[in-house]
Structures are given as C-alpha cells and as structure tokens.
N, C-alpha and C positions, 0 to 999 in steps of 0.2 A: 333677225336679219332685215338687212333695210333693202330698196330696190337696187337691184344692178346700174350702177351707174357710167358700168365699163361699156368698151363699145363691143358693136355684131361681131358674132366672129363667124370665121372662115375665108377662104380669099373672094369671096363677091360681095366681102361687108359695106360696101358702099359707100358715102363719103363719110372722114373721119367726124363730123359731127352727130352721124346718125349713131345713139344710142340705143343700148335692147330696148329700155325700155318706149321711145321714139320708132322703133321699129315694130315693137307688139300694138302700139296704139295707132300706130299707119294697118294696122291690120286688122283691126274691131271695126264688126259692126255691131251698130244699135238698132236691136228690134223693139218699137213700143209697141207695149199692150201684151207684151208675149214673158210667159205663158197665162198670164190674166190681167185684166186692166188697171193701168196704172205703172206695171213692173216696165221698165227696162230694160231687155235681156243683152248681154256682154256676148255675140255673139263671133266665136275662135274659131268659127270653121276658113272663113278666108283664109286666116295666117295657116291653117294648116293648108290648105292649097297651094300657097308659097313656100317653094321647098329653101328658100334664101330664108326666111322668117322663121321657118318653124324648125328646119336645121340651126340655126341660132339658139331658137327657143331651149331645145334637146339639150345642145353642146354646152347651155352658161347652165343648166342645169343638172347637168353631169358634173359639170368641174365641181360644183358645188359639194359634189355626197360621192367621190369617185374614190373609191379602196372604204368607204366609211358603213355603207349596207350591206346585207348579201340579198336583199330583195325589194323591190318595186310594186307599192298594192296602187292602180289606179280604181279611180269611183266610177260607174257609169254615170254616162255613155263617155265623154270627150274626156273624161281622166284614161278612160281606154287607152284612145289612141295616144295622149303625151305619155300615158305611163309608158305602154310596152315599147316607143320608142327609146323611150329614158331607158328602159332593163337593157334595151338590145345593144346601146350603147355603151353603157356599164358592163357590159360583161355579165350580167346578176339574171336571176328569175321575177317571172312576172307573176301578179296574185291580183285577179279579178277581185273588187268588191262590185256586188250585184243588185239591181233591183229587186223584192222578195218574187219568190216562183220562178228564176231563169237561171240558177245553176243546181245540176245532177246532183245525185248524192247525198247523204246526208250533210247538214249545214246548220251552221248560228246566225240569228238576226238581230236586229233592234231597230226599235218603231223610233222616228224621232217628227220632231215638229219643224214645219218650214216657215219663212215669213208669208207664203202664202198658201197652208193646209198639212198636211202631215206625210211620212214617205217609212216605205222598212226599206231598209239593204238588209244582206246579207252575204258569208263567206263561206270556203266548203268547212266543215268542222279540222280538216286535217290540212290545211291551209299550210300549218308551218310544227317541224317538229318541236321546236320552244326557242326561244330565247333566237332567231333571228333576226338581227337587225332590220327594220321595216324603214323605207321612205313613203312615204304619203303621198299621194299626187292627186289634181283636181286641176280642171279647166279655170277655175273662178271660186275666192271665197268670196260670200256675200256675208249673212250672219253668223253662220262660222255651223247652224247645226248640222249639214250634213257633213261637214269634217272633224266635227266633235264625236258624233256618233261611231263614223268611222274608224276614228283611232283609236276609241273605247274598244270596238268590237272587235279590232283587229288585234289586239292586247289581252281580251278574254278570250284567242283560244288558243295564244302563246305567242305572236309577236311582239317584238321591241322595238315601238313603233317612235323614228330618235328626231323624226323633221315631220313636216307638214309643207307642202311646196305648192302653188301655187302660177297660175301665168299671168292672171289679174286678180287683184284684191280691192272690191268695193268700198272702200276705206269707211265712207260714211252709213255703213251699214254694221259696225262693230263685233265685223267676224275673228277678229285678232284680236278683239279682249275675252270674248268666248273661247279660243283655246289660251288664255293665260296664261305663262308657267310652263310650255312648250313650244319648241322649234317650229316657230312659222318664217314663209318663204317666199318671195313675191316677185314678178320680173317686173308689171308696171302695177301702180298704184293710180286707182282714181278718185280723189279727194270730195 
C-alpha cells in the first residue's frame, strides 16, 4: 500500500488541499535524543489530542480493512490507543500485544532486537481461537523489528495476521523491506 493521498475526512476536514497525510505531519512532533542520543522520536501523541486528526486517522484506516478482519492486535503503548480506536470503529475485537510481565494469564513471547537495544512482547496464549483475521496496528515503523516480531507472534498462537498498518513510516530506516512479502500500511511517509 502506498500513502493515502486522499483528503481528511469527516465534515471539519478542512481545506481541500489539506491531505491525511499533510494532516499526520502538521501533527508530529520531534523529540531528539529520545529514547537515546542521536534517535529522533516520531512523536503521535499531539494528533491524538486532535480529535479532527486523529478521527481522520481512525476513519482512512478503517475504510481500509472494514468487512476484511474480525480483529484489531495494537502493540504497546500508542498501537493501544489507534488500535482499540480502529476495533471500536470496525465493529471487531481488540487484542493487546504487551510489553513482557504486563498481561495476566498465561501467554507467548518473543525477544526481538531494536535499532537501539533489545525488547520482548507478548500475547495471552488464548488470544484468538485460530485462523482469525488479524490487522496489525503501531503508532510508527521504524526498522520494521518490533512489527516483525509481532506478526510472527501473533500467527504462532493462531492468528491471520492479513496487514500491518501503520500512521508513520520512517522510510529511511528500512522497516518495509523487513516485513517483505506482507501487507504493510502507512498514512504519512518520511523519506
């Protein structure tokens, strides 16, 4: 999938030159040095402050996967709040992927690497009875590990996980050739 090139929606989209994607990057901020020196962190909490942005956000992400999942996994922490947004509008159920130690129950993990140090997630083991359709949701790919790991893991304990969606994609950080060969999904693009 390529960026949204269509305009905002809903009736306070604002003028017709303003694009989603024009509209997610009026809504970033850049933190440097965070979360270690040197990164630049792509930071989505504004646009979700902005219920004109982040209602956008939801709505061109919905039309996208809408009658196509029966479920919505966001990543921690910011895939939280766009995924459960995206279930509640789809009609669909929500599926926490977690930090390892923060959900009940028994659960599957997997250790993966980041560009800067290493992280586990995890999901409950009874996540999904098999075989239903999963969307993938995350605030930001960067190099694509923690949405690699995620899809794997959400697949070994019986989802069908059919997209990878995203609301920024660090372009120059090659998170889209690390999921290769699967549905990835992007509102704006930063080259």
């Amino acid at each position: 999938m390529t960026p949204d090139a269509g305009r905002a929606a809903g009736p306070d989209a604002g003028p017709a030159r303003d694009t989603l994607s024009d509209l997610v990057a009026a809504s970033l901020r850049d933190v440097p040095d965070f979360p270690s020196p040197g990164v630049v962190f792509k930071d989505v909490t504004p646009l979700l402050a902005d219920p004109r942005a982040f209602g956008a956000v939801v709505e061109a992400l919905a039309a996208r996967h809408r009658d196509a999942v029966d479920l919505v996994a966001g990543v921690e922490a910011r895939g939280f709040v766009v995924g459960a947004a995206l279930a509640h509008a789809m009609g669909v159920g929500f599926v926490p992927v977690r930090k390892a130690g923060k959900l009940p129950g028994e659960t599957v993990s997997v250790s993966y690497e980041l560009e800067y140090g290493s992280a586990e997630i995890e999901v409950h083991a009874d996540a999904f009875v098999g075989g239903e359709r999963v969307l993938l949701v995350d605030d930001v790919l960067a190099t694509g590990g923690t949405a690699v790991a995620a899809w794997d893991l959400l697949e070994r304990v019986g989802g069908d996980v059919v997209a990878f969606e995203c609301v920024v994609e660090l372009a120059f950080l090659g998170g889209r050739e690390r999921l290769a060969g699967r549905t990835v999904g992007s509102l704006h693009v930063v080259d």
